[in-house]
N, C-alpha and C positions, 0 to 999 in steps of 0.2 A: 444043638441049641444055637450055634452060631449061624447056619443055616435057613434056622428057623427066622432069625433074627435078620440075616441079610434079605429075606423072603418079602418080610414083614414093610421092610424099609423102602425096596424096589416095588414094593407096593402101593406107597404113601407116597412116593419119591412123583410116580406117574400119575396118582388120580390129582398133588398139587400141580404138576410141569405140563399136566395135557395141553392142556387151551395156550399154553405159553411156550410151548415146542412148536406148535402149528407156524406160529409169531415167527419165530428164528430161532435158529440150534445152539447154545452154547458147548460148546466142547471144553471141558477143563481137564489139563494135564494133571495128573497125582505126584503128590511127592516123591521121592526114590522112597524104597520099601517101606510106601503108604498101603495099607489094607482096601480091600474095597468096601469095605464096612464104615471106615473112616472117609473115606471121600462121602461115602452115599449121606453119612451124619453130618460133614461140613456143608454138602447142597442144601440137605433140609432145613439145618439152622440157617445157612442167607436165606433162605428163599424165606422164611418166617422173618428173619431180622427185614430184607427188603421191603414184607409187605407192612411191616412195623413203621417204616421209616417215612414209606409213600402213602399210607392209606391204598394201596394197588394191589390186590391179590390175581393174576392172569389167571387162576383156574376158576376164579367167579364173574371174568369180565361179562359184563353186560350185553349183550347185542346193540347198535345202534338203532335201531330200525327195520323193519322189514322192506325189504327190496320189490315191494308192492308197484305194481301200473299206475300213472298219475291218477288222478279223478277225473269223471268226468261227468258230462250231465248237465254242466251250465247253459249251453246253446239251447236244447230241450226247455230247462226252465227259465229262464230270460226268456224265449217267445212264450210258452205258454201265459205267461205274468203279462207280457207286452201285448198281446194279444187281446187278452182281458180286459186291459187298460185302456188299450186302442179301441175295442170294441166299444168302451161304453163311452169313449171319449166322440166317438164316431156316431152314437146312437142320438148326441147331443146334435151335432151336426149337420144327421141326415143321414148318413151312410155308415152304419156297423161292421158292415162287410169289408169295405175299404179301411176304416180307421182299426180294424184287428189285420187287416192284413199289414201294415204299417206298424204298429207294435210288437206286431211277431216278429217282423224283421230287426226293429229296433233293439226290442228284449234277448234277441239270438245273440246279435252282435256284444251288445251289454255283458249278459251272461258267458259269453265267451272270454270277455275281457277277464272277468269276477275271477274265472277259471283258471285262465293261464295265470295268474298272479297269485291266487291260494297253492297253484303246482310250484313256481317258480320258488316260491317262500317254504313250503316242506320242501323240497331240494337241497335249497341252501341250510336247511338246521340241521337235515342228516348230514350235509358236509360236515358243518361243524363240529355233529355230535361224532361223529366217526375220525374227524382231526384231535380231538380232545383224546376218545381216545388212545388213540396212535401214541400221543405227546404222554399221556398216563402210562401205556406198557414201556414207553424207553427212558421216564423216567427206574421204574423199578426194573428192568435191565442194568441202568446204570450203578444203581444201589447193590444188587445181588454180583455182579462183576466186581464191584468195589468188596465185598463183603468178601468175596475165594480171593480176591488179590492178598487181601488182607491175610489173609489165614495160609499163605505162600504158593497158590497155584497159580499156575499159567493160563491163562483164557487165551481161545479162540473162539 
């Protein structure tokens, strides 16, 4: 039965600590003739008291974002737009051929701009999203440390 029990626990113990072992290892010392049954039941409970205290569970963290290639495509569509615009600005003119060639240039360049600054701006929110969080796993770190202090272990 006790077996069964320490099984049960080293089971639940790993599917909550996965995602949050990857994070960083907590090692906690056991009391003098602490059971291993008893430590494995003081982890579970901070680790439940921590995600209480933070709203932060690390075995459900979220992913930030996928680590996708910027976008791209703007140069393409800015001249084809420019192009178009040129052309018929040119048709007025006298010359279509030239006034699309002058908008394609112009629309390239445009759209080129458009582009680097829609990349530049997703960049910057996966910072953030990916600092936040950072800042979220070390607060419930700090809470689940707090919680085995409490209950007389030793962290490393």
């Amino acid at each position: 039965m006790a077996n069964r029990r320490t099984a049960i626990t080293v089971i639940g113990l790993a599917l909550c600590f996965g995602a949050h072992l990857a994070q960083g290892d907590v090692f906690v010392y056991p009391k003098p003739g602490q059971t291993q049954d008893q430590v494995d039941f003081d982890q579970f409970q901070c680790q439940k008291w921590a995600t209480q205290q933070t709203g932060v569970n690390p075995a459900q963290a979220q992913p930030t974002g996928s680590a996708s290639a910027p976008s791209q495509g703007g140069a393409i569509k800015g001249a084809a737009g420019g192009a178009a615009l040129g052309a018929a600005g040119g048709a007025i003119a006298g010359n279509a051929g030239k006034g699309a060639a002058i908008g394609a240039g112009v629309g390239a360049a445009l759209g080129l701009m458009s582009q680097s600054s829609k990349n530049s701006k997703a960049a910057q929110q996966q910072q953030q999203a990916q600092s936040q969080q950072n800042a979220n796993l070390a607060r419930f770190d700090q809470a689940y440390r707090t919680c085995l202090a409490g209950r007389g272990y030793q962290i490393r």
